[in-house]
N, C-alpha and C positions, 0 to 999 in steps of 0.2 A: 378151653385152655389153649394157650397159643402154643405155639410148634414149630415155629421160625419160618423157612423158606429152601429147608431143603430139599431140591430137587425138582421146585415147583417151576423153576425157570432155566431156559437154556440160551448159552453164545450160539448165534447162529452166524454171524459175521465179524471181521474184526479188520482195521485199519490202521497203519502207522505211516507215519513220513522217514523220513531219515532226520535225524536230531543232528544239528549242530548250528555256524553261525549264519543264517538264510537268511544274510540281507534283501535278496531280489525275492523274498516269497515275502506276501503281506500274512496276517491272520487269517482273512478268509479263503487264501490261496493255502494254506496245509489246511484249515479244517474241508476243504473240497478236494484236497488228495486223499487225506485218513478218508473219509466217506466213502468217495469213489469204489475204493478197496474194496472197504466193506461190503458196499451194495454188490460189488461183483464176487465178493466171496459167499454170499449171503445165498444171489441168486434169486431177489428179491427187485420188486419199483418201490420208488418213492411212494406212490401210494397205500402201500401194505404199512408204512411208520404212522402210529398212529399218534404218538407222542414224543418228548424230548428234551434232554437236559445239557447244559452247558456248563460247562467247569472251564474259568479263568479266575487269577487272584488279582492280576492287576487291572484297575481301569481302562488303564492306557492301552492297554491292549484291541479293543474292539470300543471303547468310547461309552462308560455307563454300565450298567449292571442290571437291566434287561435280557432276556433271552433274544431279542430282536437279531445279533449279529448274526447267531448260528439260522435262523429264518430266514433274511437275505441272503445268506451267502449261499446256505443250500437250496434257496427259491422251495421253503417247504408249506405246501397247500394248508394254512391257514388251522395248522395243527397246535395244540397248547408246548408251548417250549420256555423252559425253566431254568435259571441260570441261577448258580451254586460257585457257594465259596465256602472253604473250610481251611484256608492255610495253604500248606503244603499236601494232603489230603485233600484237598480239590477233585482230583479226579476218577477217586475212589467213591468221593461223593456224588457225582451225576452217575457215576454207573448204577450204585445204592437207589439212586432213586427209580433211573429207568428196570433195575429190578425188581424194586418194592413196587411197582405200577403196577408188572406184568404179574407178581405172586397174587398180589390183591384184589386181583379181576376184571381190573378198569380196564386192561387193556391186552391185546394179543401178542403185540410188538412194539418193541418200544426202541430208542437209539437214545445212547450217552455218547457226548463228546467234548473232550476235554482239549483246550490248546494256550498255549502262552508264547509271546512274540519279548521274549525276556531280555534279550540283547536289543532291541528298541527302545526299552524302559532305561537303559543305562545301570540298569541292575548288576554289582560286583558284588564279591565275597567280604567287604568289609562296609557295606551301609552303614547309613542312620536308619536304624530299623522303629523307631521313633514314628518315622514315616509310614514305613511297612506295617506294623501292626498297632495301632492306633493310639491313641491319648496315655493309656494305663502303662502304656512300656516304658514312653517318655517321663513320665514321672516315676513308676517303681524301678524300672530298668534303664535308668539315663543313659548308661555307658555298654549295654550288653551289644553282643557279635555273634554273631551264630556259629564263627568260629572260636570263640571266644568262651562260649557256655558249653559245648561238648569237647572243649577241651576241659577244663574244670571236672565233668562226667569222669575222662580215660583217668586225670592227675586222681582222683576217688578213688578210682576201679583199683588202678596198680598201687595203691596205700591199703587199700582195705585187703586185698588178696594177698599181698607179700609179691606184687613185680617188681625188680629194679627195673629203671629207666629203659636200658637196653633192652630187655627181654619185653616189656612190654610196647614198646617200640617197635621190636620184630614182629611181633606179634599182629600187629596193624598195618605193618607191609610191607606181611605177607599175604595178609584180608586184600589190598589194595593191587598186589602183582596178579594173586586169581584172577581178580575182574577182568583186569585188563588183558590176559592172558583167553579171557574169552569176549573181549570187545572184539578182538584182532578177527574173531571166524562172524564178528555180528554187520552185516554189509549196512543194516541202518544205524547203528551206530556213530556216534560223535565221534569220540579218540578211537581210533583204531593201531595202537603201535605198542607193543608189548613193552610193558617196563619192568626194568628187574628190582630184587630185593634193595639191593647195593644200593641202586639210583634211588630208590626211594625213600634210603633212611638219610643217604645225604643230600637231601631237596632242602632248597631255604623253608625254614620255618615258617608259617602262617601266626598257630598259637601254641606254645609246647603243650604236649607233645606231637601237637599235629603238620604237618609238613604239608606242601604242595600236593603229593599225590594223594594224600590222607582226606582230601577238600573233595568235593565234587566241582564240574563248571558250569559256569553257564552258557545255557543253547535254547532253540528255539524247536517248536515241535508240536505236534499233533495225534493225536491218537481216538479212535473210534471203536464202539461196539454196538452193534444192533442185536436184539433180546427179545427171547418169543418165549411164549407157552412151550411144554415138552412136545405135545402133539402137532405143533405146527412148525415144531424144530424138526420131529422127524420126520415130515411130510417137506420137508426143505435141503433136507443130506443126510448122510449115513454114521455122521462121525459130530453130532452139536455136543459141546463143552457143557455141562449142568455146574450151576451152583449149589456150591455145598452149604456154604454159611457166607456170609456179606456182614459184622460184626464195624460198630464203631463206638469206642469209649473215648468220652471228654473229659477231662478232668476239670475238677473246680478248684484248684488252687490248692489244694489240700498240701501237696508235696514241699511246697512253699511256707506255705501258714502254719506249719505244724513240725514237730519233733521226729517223725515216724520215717521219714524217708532221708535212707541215709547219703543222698546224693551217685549211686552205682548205677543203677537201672533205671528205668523210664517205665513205671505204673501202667501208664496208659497202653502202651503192647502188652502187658501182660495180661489187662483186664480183658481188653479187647480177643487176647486169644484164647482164652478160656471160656469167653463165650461164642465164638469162632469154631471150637472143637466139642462143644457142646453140642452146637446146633448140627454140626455135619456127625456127629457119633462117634468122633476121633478121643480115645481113649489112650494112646499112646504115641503123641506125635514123633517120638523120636524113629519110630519101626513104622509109623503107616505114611507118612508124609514123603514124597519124592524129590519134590524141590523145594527152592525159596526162592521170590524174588523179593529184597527187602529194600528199605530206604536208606539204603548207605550214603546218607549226606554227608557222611566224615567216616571213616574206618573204625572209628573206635562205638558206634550207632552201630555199624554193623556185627561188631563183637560180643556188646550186652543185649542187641537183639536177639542170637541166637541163645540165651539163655534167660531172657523174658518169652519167647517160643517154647520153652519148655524143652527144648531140640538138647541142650547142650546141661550140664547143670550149675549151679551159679560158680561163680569164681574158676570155673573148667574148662570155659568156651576156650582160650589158649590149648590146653592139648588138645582138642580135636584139630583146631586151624595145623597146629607141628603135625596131625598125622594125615591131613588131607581128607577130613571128613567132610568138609564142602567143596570139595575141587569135581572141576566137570566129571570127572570118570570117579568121585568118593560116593559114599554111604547117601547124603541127600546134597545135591548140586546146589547152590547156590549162586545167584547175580549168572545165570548161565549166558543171558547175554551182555554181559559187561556193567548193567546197573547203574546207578547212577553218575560212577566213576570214569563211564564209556560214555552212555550218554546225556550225560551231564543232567539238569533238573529244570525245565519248563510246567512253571508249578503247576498248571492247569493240567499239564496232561500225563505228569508222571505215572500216577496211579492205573492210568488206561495204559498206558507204554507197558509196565507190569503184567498185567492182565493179557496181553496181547504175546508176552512171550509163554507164559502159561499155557496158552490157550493153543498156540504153533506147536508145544512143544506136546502137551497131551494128545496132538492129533498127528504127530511124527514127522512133522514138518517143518525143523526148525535147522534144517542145513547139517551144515559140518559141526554143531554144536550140540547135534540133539542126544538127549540122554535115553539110558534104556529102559522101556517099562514104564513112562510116568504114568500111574494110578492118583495123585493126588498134590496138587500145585497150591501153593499160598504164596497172596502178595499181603505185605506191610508196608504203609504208606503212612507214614509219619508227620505230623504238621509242629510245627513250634519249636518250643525249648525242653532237655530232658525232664524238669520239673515244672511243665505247663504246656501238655502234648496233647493233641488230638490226634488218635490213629484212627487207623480202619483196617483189619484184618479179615482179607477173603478168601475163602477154600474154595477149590474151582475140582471138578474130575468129569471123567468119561464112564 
């Protein structure tokens, strides 16, 4: 009978660049900084990786869709390397894999790395995403925007619960000054410069009701983790990160093609964490869960995420934002380092970026940001649109 993967695998190292706009850094110039890290956090050679996945979405980025770049760049001895794409889930995905490697037995140690070079691609917040996500969008979705469809989500949310305008407006940023309020202590970090409530309700509009601050940006970036067996984790440091659960739901259209969903939430987190807290024995995430880091590609993602988490309960995620239950010093921290808001979304490596403050912060080394006691870390890394999402939800602890 299967049993998941918890516990079977542990972070032995981890890598990030600094996210923002690196014109002078090529692709394989942050995937050999995230690395670097790594390996020296690791405490590990190149020859101890026995295997290796790469997470980018765009072509352009490294040329093809081979794992070949991540091989050159890091001159790896002629090991099997696998390059993955799931959206914006990307880089949740090559981790997925380098830990289903190491659960399965193939392998002792393994490296996921995730990177996208996004302001090279000319990539903005208002595409033809026709482009972006293939044939099917162009024809069912002629006209969709990314800010455009989770706006539609927040305009749902505040009709179905009873928010006027205003209040649910506040309500989104105040989600958006948190972040930023902790990009400011995060040195890799894209934005670093605290914004207030004020500033953010009066930003030009993008799509109502979402505002400039409301958006995430784009930036470029890197991020790394190398993953071993327990016993070679703890024959490597005193403090390796375990996997609790590594959980990914796709949807099939279903939200769309059918009656049943009423536009408020996004299915696909929710499925995804229920088999997330399953697999790691989490029975009450609102009392056992210490942080989040989620995929706040817009403020109002971040809102019905925390009650597709199960964290908040539906239509209530507002009181908790009014009483400060995700604020760095509340109940369970959330986006502690700034999140997507801070450092904006390089789709390849978002998911690892996640993962990566997790992982600093359960081992108490995550600066002037770090929170107290974290027992138990979850990233949500979100790909697509509210009603046509691929996540991946991962519980990480010590």
């Amino acid at each position: 009978m299967a049993e998941g993967i918890r516990d079977k695998v542990a972070i032995v190292g981890m890598g990030c660049t600094k996210f923002g706009e690196l014109w002078d850094k090529s692709a394989d110039d942050l995937m050999v900084d995230a690395y670097l890290e790594a390996m020296e956090d690791a405490g590990i050679e190149k020859r101890d990786i026995k295997a290796a996945w790469l997470s980018t979405c765009f072509d352009e980025v490294n040329v093809g869709k081979s794992g070949q770049p991540l091989s050159k760049a890091l001159k790896l001895p002629f090991i099997p390397v696998t390059r993955v794409e799931n959206f914006c889930a990307s880089g949740t995905e090559a981790l997925r894999g380098a830990v289903y490697a190491v659960a399965s037995g193939a392998y002792d140690m393994t490296l996921a790395m995730g990177v996208e070079k996004l302001k090279d691609t000319g990539y903005g917040g208002l595409p033809d995403l026709g482009k972006v996500m293939g044939n099917q969008n162009r024809f069912v979705f002629p006209n969709v925007t990314a800010p455009g469809a989770f706006a539609m989500l927040a305009t749902r949310y505040f009709d179905k619960y009873g928010l006027r305008a205003d209040e649910g407006k506040l309500a989104l940023a105040k989600i958006s000054a948190k972040s930023h309020r902790n990009g400011v202590l995060t040195p890799k970090a894209h934005l670093r410069r605290e914004v207030s409530v004020e500033q953010i309700m009066s930003a030009p509009i993008i799509a109502w009701p979402l505002g400039l601050f409301d958006c995430c940006g784009v930036s470029d970036g890197a991020a790394c983790a190398i993953v071993a067996t327990p016993e070679v984790a703890k024959s490597l440091r005193p403090d390796p990160v375990y996997v609790k659960a590594l959980q990914l739901a796709v949807t099939s259209g279903e939200e769309h093609w059918f009656t049943g969903w009423d536009g408020t939430n996004v299915e696909s987190t929710y499925r995804a964490a229920a088999a997330a807290y399953s697999e790691s024995g989490v029975k009450n995430p609102r009392e056992e869960i210490s942080m989040l880091e989620v995929h706040d590609c817009f403020s109002i993602t971040e809102l019905v995420t925390y009650e597709d988490l199960q964290i908040s309960p539906r239509g209530r995620a507002k009181d908790d934002v009014d009483a400060g239950f995700f604020d760095l010093n509340g109940k369970i921290p959330c986006q502690t380092d700034g999140g997507l808001k801070c450092f904006g979304h390089p789709i390849g490596s978002t998911g690892l970026r996640m993962a990566y403050e997790c992982y600093k912060q359960l081992q108490g080394k995550a600066g002037e940001r770090q929170i107290k006691n974290p027992r138990l870390a979850l990233t949500h890394n979100l790909g697509g649109f509210p009603g046509m999402a691929v996540v991946s939800v991962a519980i990480f602890g010590n």
